[in-house]
HTML snippet that shows the backbone in 3Dmol.js (N, CA, C, O; Angstrom):
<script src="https://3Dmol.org/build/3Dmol-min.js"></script>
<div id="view" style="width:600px;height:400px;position:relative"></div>
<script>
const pdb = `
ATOM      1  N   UNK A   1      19.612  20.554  -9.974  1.00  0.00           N
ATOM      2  CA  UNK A   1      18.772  19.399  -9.767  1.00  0.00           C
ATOM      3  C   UNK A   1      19.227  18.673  -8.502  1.00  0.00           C
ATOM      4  O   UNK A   1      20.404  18.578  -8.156  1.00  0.00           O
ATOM      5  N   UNK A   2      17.984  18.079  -7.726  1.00  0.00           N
ATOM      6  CA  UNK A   2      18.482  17.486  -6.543  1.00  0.00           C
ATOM      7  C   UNK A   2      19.196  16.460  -6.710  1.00  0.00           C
ATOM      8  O   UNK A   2      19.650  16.276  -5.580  1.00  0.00           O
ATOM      9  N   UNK A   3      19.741  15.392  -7.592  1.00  0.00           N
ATOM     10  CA  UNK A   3      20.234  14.638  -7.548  1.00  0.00           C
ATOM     11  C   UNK A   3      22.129  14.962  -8.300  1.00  0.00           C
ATOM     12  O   UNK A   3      23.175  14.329  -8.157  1.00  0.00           O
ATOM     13  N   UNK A   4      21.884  15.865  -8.854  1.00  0.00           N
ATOM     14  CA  UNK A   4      23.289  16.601  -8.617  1.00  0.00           C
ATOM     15  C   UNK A   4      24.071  17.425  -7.287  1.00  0.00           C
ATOM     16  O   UNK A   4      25.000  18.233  -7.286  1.00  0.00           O
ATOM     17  N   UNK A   5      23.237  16.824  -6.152  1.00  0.00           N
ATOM     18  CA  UNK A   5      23.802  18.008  -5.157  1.00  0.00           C
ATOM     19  C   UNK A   5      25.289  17.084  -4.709  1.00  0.00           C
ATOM     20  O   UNK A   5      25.581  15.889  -4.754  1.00  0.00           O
ATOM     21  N   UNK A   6      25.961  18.249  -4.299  1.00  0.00           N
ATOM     22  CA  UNK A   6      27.757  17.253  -4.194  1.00  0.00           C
ATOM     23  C   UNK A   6      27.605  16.570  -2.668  1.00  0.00           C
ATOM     24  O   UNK A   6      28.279  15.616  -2.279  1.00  0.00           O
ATOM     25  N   UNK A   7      26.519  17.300  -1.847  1.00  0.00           N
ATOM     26  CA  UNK A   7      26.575  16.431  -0.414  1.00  0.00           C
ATOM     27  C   UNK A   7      25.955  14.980  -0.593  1.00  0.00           C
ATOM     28  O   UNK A   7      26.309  13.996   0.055  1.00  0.00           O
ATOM     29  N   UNK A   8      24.768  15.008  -1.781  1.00  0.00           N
ATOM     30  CA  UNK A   8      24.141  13.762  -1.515  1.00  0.00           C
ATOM     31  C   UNK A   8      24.815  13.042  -2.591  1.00  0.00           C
ATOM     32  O   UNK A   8      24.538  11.842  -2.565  1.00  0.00           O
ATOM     33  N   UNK A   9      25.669  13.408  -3.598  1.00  0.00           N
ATOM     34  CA  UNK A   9      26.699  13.077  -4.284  1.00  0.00           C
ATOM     35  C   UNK A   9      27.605  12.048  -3.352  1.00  0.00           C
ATOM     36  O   UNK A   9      27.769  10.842  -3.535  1.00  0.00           O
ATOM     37  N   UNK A  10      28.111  12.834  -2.359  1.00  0.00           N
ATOM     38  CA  UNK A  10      29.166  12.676  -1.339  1.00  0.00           C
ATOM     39  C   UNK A  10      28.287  11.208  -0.229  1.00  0.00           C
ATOM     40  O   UNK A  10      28.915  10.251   0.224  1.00  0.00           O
ATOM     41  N   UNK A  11      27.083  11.396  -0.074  1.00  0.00           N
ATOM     42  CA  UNK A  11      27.372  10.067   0.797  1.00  0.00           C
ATOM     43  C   UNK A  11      26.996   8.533   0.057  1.00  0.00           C
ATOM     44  O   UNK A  11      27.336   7.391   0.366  1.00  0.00           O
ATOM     45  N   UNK A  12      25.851   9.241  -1.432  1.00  0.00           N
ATOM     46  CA  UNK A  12      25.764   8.147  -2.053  1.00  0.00           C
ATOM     47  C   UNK A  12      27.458   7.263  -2.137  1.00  0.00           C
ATOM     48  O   UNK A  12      27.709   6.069  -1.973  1.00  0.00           O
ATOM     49  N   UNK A  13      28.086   8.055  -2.354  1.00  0.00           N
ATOM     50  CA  UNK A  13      30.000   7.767  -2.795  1.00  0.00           C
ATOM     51  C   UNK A  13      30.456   6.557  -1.809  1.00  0.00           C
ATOM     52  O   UNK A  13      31.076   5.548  -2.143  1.00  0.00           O
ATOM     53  N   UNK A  14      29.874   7.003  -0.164  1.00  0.00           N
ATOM     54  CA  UNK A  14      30.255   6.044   0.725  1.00  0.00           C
ATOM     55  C   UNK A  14      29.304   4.868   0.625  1.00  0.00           C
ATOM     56  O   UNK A  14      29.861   3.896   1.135  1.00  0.00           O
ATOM     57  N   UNK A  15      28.310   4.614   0.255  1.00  0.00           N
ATOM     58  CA  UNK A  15      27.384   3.570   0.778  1.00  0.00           C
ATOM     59  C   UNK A  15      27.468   2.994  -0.661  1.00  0.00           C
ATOM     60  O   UNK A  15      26.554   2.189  -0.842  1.00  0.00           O
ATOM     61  N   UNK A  16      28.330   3.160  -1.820  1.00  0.00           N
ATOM     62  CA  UNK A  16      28.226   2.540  -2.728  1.00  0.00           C
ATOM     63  C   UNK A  16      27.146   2.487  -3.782  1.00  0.00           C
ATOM     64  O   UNK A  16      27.023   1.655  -4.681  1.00  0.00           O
ATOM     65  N   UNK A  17      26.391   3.526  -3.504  1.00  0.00           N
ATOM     66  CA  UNK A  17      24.888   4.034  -4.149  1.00  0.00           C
ATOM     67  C   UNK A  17      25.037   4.706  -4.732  1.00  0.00           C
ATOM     68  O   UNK A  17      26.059   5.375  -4.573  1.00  0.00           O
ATOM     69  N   UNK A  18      24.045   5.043  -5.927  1.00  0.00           N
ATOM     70  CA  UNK A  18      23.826   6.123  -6.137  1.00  0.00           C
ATOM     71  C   UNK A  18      22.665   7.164  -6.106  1.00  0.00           C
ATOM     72  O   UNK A  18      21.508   6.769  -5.960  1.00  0.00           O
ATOM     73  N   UNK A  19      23.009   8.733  -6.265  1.00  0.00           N
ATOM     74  CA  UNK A  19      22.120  10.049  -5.553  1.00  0.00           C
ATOM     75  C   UNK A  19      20.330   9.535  -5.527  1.00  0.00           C
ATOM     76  O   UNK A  19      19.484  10.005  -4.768  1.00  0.00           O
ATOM     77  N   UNK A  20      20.150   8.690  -6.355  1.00  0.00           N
ATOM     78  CA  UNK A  20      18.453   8.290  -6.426  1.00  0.00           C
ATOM     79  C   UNK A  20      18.552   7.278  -5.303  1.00  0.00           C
ATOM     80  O   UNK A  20      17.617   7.463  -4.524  1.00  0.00           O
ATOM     81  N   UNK A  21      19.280   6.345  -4.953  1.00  0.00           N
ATOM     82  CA  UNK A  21      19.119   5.689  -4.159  1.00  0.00           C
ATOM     83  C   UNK A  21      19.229   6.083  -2.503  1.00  0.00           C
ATOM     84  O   UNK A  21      18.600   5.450  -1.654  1.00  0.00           O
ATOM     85  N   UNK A  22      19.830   6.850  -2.285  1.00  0.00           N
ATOM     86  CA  UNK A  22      20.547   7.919  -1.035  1.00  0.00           C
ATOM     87  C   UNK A  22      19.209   8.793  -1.079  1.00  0.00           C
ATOM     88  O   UNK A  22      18.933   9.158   0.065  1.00  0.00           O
ATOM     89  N   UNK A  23      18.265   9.259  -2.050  1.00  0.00           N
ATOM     90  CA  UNK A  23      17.248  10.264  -2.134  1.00  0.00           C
ATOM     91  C   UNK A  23      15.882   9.248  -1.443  1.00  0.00           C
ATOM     92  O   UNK A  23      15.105   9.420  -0.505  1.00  0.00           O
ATOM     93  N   UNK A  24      16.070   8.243  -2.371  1.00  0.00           N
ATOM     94  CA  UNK A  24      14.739   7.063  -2.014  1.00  0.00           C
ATOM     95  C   UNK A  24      14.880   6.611  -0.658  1.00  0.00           C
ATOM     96  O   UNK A  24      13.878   6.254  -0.038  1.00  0.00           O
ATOM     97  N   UNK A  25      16.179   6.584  -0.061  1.00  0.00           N
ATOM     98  CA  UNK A  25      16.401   5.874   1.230  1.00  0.00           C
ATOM     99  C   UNK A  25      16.073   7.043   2.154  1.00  0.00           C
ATOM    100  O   UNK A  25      15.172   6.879   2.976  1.00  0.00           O
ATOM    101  N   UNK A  26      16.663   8.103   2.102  1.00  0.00           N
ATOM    102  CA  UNK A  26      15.660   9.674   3.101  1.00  0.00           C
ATOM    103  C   UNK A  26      14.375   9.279   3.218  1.00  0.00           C
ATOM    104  O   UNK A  26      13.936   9.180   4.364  1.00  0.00           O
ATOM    105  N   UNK A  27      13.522   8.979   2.123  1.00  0.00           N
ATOM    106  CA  UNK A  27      12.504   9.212   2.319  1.00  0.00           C
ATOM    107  C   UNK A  27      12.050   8.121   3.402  1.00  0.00           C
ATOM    108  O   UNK A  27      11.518   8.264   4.504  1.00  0.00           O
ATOM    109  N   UNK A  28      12.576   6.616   2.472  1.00  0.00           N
ATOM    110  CA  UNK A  28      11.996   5.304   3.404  1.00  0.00           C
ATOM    111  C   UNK A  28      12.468   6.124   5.184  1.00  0.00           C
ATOM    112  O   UNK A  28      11.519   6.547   5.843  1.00  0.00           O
ATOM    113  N   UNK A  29      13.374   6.210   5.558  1.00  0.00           N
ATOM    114  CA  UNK A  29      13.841   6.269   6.772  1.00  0.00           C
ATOM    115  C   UNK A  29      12.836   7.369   7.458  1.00  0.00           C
ATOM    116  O   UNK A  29      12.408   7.414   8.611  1.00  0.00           O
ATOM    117  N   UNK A  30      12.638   8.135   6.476  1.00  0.00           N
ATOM    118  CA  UNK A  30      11.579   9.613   7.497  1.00  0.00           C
ATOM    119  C   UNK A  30      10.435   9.265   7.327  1.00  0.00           C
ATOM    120  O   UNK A  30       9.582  10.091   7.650  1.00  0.00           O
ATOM    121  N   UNK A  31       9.893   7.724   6.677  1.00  0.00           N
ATOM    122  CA  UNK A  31       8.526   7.241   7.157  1.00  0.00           C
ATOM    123  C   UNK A  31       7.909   7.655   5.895  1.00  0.00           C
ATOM    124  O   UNK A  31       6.845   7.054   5.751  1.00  0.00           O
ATOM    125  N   UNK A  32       8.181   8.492   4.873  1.00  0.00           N
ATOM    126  CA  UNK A  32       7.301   8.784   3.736  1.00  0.00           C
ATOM    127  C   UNK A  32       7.028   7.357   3.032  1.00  0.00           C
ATOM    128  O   UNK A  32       7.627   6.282   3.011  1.00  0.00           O
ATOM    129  N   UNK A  33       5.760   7.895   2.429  1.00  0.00           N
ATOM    130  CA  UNK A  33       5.696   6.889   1.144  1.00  0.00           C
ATOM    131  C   UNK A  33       5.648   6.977  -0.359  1.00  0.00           C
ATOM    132  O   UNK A  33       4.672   7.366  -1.001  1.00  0.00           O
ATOM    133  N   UNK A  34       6.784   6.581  -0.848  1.00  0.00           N
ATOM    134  CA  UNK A  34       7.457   6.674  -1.946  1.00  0.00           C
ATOM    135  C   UNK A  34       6.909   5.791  -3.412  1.00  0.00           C
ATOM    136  O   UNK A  34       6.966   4.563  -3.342  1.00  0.00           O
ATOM    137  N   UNK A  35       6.453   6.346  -4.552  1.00  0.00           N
ATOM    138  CA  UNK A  35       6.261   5.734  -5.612  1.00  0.00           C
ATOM    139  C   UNK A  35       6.987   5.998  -6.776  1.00  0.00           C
ATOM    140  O   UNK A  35       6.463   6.593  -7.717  1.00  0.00           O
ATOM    141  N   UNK A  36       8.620   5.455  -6.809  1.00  0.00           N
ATOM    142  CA  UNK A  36       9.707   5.801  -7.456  1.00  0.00           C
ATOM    143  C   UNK A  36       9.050   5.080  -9.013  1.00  0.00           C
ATOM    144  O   UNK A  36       8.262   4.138  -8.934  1.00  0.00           O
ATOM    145  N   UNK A  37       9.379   5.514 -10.069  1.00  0.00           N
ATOM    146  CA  UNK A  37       8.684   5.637 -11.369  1.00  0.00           C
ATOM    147  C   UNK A  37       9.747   5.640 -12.283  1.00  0.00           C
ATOM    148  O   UNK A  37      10.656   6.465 -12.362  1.00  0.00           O
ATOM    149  N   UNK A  38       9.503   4.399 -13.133  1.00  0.00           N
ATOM    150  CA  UNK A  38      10.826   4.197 -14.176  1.00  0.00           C
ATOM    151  C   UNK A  38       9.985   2.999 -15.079  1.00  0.00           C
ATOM    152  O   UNK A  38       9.307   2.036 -14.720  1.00  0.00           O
ATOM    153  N   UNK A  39      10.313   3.464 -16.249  1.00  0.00           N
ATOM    154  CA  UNK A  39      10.101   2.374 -17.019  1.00  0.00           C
ATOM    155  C   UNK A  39      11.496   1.417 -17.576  1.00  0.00           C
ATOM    156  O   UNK A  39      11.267   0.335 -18.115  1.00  0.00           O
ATOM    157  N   UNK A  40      12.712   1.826 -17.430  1.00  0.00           N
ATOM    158  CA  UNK A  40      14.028   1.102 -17.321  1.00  0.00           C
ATOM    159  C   UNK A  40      14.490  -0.161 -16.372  1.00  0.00           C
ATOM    160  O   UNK A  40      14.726  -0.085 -15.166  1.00  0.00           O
ATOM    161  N   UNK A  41      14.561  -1.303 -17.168  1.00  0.00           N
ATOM    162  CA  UNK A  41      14.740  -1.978 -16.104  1.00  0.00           C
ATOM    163  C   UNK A  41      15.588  -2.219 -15.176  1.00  0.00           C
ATOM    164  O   UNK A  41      15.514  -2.994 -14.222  1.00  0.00           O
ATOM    165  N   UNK A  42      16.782  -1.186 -15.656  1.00  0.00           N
ATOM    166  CA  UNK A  42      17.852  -1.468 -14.826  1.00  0.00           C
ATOM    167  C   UNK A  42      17.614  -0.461 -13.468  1.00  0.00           C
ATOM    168  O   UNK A  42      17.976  -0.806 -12.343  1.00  0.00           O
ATOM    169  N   UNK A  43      17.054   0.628 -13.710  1.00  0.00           N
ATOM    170  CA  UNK A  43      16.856   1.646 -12.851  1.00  0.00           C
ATOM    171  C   UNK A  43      15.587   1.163 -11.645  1.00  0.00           C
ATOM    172  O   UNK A  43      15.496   1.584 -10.492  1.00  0.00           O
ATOM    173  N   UNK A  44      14.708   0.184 -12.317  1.00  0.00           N
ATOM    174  CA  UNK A  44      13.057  -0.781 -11.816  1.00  0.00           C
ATOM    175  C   UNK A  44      14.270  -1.117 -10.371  1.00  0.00           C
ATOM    176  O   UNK A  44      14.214  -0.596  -9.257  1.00  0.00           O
ATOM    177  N   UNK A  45      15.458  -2.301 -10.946  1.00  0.00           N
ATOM    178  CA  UNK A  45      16.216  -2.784  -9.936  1.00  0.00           C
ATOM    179  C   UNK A  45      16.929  -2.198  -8.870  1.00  0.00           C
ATOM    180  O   UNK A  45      16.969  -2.751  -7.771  1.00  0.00           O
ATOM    181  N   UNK A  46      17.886  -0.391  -9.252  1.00  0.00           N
ATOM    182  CA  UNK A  46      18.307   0.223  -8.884  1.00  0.00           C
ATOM    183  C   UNK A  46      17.286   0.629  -7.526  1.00  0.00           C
ATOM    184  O   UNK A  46      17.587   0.480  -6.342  1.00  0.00           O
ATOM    185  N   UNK A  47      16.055   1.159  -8.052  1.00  0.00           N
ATOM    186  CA  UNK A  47      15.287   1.454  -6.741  1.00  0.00           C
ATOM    187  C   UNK A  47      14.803   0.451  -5.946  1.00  0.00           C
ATOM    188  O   UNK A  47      14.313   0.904  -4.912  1.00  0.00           O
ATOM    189  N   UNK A  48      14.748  -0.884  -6.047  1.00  0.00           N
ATOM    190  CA  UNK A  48      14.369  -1.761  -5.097  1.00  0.00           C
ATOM    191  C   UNK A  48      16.256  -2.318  -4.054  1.00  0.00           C
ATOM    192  O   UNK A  48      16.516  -2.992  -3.057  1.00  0.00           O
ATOM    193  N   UNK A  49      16.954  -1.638  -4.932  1.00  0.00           N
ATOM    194  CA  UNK A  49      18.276  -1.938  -4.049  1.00  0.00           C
ATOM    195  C   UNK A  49      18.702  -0.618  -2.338  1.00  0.00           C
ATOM    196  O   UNK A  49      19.704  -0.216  -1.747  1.00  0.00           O
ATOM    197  N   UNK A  50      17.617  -0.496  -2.271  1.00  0.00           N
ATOM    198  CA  UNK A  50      17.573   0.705  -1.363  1.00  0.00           C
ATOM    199  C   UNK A  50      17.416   0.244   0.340  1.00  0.00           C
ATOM    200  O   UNK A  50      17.625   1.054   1.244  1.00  0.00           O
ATOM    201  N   UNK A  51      17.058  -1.032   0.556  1.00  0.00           N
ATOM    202  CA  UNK A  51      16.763  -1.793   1.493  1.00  0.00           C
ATOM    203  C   UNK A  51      18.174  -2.498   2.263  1.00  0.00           C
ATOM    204  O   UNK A  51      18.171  -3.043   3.366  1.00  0.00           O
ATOM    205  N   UNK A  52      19.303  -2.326   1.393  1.00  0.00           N
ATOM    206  CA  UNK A  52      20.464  -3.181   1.946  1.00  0.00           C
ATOM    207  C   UNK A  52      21.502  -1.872   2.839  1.00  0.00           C
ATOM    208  O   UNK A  52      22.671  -2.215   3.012  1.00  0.00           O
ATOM    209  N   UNK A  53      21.215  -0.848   3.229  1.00  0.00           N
ATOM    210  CA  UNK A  53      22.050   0.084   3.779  1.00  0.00           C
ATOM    211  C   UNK A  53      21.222   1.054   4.751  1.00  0.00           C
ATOM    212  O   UNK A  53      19.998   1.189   4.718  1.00  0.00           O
ATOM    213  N   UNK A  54      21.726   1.426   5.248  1.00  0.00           N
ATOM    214  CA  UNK A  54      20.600   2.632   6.035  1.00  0.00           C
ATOM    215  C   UNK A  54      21.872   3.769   6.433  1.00  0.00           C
ATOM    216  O   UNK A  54      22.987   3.537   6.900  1.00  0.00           O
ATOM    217  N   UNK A  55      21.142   5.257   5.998  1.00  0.00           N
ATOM    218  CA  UNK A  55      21.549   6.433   6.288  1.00  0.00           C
ATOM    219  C   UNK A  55      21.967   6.699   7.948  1.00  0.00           C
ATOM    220  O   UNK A  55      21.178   6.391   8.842  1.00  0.00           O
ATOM    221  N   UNK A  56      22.950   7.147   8.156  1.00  0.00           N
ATOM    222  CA  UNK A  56      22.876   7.724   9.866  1.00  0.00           C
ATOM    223  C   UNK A  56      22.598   8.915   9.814  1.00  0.00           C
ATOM    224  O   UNK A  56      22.517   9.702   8.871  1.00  0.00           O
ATOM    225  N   UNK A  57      22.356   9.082  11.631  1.00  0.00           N
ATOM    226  CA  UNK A  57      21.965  10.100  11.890  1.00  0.00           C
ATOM    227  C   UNK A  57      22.460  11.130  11.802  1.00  0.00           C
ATOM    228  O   UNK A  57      21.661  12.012  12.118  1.00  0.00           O
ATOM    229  N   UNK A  58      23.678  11.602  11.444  1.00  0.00           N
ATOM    230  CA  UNK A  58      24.585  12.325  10.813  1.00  0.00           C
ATOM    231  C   UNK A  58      24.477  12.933   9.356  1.00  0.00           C
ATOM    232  O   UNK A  58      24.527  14.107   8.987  1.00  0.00           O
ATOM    233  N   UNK A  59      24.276  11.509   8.497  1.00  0.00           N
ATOM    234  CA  UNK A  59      23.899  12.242   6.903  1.00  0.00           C
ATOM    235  C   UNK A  59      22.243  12.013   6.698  1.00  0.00           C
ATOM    236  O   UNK A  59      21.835  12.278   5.567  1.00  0.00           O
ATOM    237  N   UNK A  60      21.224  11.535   7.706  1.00  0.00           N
ATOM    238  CA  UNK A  60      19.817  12.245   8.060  1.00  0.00           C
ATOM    239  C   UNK A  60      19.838  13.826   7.626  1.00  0.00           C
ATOM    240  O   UNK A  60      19.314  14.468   6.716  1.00  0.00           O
ATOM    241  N   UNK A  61      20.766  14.159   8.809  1.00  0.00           N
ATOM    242  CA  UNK A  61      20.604  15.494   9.356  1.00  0.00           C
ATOM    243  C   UNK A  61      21.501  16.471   8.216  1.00  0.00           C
ATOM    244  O   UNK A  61      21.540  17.700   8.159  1.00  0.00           O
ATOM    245  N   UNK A  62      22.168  15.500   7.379  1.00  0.00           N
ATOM    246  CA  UNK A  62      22.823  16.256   6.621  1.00  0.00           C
ATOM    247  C   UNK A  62      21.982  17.041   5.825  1.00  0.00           C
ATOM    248  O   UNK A  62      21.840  18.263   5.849  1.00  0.00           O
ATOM    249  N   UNK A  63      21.109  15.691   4.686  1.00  0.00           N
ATOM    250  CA  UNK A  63      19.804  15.642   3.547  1.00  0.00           C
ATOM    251  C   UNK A  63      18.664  16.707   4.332  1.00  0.00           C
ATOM    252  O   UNK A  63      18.169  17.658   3.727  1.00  0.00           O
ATOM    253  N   UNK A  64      18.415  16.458   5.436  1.00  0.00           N
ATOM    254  CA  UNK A  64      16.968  17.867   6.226  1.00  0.00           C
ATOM    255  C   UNK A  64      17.461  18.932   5.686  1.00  0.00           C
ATOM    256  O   UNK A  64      16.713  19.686   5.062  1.00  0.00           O
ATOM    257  N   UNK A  65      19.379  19.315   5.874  1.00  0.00           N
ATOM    258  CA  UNK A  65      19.462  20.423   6.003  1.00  0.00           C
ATOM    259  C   UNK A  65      19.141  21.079   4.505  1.00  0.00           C
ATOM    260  O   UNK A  65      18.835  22.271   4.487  1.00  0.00           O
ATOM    261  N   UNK A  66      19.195  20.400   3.343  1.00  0.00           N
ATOM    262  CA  UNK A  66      19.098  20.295   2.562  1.00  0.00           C
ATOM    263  C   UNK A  66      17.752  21.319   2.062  1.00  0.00           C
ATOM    264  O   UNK A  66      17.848  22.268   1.284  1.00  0.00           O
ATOM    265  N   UNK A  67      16.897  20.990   2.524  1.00  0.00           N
ATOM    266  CA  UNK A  67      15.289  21.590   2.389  1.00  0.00           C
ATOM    267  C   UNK A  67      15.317  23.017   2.473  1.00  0.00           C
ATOM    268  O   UNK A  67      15.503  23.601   3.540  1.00  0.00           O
ATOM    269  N   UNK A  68      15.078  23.794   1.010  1.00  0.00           N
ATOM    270  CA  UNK A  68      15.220  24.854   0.964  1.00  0.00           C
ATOM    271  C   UNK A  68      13.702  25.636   1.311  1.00  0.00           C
ATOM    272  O   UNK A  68      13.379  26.821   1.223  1.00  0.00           O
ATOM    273  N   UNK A  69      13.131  24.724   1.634  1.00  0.00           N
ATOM    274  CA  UNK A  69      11.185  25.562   2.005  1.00  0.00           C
ATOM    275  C   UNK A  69      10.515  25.464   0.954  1.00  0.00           C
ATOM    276  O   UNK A  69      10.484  24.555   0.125  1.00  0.00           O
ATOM    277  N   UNK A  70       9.922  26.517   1.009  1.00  0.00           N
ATOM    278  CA  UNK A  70       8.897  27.153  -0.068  1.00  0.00           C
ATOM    279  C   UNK A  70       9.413  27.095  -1.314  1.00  0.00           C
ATOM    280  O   UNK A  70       9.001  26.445  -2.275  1.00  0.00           O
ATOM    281  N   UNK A  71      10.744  28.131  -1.200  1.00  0.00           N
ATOM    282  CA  UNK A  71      11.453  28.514  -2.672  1.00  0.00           C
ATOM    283  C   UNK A  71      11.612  27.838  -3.393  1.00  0.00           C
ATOM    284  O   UNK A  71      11.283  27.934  -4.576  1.00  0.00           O
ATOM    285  N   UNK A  72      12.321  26.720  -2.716  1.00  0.00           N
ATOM    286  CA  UNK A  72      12.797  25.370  -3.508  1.00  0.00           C
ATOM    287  C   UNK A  72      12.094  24.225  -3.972  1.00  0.00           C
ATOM    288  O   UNK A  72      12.454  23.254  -4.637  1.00  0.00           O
ATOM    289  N   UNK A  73      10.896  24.596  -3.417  1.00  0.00           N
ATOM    290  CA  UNK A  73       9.967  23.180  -4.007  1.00  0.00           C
ATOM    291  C   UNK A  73       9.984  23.498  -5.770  1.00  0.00           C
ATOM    292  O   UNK A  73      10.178  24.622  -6.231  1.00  0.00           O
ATOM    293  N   UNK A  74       9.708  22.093  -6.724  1.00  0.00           N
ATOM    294  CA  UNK A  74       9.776  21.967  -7.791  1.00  0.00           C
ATOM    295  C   UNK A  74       8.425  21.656  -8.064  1.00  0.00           C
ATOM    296  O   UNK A  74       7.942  22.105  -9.104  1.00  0.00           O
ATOM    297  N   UNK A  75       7.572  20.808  -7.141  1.00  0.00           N
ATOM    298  CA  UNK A  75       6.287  20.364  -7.714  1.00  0.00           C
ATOM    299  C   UNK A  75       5.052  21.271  -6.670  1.00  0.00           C
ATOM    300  O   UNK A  75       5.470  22.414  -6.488  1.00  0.00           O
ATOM    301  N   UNK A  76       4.418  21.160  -6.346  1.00  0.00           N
ATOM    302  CA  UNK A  76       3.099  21.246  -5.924  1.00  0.00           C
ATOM    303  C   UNK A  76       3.520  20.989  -4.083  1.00  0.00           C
ATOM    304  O   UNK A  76       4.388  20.183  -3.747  1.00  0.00           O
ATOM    305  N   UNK A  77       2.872  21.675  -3.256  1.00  0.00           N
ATOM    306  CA  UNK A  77       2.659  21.457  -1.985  1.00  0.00           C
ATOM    307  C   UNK A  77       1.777  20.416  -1.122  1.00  0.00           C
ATOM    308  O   UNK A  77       0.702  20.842  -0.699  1.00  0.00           O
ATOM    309  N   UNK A  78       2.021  19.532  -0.925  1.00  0.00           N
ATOM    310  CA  UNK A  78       1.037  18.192  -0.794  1.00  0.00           C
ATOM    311  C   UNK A  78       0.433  18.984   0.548  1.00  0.00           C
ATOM    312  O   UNK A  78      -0.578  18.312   0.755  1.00  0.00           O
ATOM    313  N   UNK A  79       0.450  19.761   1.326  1.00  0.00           N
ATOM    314  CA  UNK A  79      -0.339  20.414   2.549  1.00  0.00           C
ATOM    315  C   UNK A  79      -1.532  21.301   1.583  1.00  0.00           C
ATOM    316  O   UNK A  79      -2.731  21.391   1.847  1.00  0.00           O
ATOM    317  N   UNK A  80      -1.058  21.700   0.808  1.00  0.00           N
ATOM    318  CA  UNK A  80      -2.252  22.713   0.374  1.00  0.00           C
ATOM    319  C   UNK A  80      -2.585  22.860  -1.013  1.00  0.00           C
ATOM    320  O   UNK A  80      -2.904  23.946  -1.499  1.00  0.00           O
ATOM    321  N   UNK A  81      -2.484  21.312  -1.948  1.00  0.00           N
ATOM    322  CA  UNK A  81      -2.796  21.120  -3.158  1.00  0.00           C
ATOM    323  C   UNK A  81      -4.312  20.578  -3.159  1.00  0.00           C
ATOM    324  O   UNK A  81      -4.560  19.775  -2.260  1.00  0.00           O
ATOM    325  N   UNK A  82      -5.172  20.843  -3.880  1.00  0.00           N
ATOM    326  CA  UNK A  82      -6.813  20.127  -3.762  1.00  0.00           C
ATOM    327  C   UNK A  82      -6.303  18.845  -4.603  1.00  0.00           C
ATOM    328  O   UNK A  82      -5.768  18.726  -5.705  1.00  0.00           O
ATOM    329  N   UNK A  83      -6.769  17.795  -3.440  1.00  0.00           N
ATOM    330  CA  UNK A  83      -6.691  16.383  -4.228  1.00  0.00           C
ATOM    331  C   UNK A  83      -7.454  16.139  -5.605  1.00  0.00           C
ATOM    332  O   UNK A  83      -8.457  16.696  -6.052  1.00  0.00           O
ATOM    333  N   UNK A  84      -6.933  15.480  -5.950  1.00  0.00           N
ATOM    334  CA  UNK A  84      -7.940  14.472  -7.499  1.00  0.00           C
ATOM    335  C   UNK A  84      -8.444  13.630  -7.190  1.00  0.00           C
ATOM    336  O   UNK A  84      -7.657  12.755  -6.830  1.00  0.00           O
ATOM    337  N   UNK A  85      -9.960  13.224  -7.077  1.00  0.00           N
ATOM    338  CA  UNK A  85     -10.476  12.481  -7.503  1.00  0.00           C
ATOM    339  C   UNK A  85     -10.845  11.579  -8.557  1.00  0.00           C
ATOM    340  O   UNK A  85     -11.735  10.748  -8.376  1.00  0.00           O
TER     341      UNK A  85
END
`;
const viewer = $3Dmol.createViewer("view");
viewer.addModel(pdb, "pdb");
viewer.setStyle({}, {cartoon: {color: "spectrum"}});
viewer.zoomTo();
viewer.render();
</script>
């Protein structure tokens, strides 16, 4: 599971975060838009704490390397899934 990986393990460790928060912050930083989903309220808070740190360009480039392609996707291909209406 992606949030067991020991690299994103490893920088959540430095920034005092944890792997969901280090995952949510990739995304904010590479411009995606993110609809993190929890009905827990402690976790509601956990993902809005994502705004007080920012990733460098170093562990950026760490998380890209990360992207296993095709193989590794878990859900659906947002390039070539037919939307819902």
């Amino acid at each position: 599971m992606l949030l067991d990986d020991a690299e994103i393990g490893r920088i959540a460790a430095t920034h005092g975060k944890t792997t969901a928060q280090v995952t949510l912050r990739w995304h904010i930083q590479r411009g995606h838009i993110i609809f993190p989903k929890s009905m827990h309220r402690e976790r509601m808070q956990e993902n809005l704490e994502i705004f007080d740190f920012e990733l460098s360009a170093e562990e950026m480039a760490t998380l890209d390397g990360l992207d296993k392609g095709e193989p590794g996707r878990t859900g659906p291909n947002p390039d070539t899934m037919t939307p819902r209406l």
